[in-house]
N, C-alpha and C positions, 0 to 999 in steps of 0.2 A: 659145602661150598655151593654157590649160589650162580646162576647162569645168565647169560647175555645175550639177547637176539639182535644180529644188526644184519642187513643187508649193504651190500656192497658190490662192484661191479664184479664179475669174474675173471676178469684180467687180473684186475687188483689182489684177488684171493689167490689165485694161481703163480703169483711173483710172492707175495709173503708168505707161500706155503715155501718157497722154493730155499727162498731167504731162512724161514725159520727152519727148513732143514738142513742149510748148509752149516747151522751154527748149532747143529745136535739138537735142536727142541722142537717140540710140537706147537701147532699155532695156537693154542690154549696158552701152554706156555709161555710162546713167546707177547700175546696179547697181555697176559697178566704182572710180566715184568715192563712193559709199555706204558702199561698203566701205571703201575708201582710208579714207577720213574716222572710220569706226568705230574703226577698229584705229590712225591714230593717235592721237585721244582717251583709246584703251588703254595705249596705249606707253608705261607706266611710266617708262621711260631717254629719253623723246623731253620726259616733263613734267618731269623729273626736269633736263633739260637747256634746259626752260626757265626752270625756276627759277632755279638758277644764271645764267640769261643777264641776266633781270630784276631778280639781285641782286646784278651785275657793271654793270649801267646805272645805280644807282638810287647805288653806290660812288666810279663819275666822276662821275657829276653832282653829288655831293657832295663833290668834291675829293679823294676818296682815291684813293691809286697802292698801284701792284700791292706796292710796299715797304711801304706803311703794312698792307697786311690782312695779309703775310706776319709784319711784327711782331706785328701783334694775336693773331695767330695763336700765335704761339712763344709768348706770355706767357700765354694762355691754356691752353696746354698743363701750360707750367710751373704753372703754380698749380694745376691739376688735376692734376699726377702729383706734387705735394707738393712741388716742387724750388725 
């Protein structure tokens, strides 16, 4: 594991040591689940793949099968490349 130097006020350090103690973890800890959380919020390809996830539930729950979007699919192609 790989380490981080940051300075920060000491106020600031002394409330999120206080914070990450009240919630059982150390500020390592709690610094690396922060981050976790930051960066996937960022993940362009992680929101990108929940979309799709939530536009693949919303599809069964509606009755559609994987055949019906792949027609929708081809016909909409068609009429957009003019065929």
């Amino acid at each position: 594991m790989n380490s981080i130097l940051i300075n920060i006020d000491e106020k600031l350090k002394a409330k999120f040591d206080r914070t990450a103690k009240m919630e059982g973890k150390t500020r390592s800890e709690k610094v690396r689940e922060l981050m976790s959380e930051y960066v996937a919020r960022r993940d362009i390809a992680n929101w990108i793949d929940g979309i799709w996830k939530d536009i693949g539930t919303k599809l069964k729950k509606a009755g559609y099968k994987q055949q019906d979007v792949e027609g929708m699919v081809k016909k909409v192609r068609k009429r957009r490349d003019g065929a």
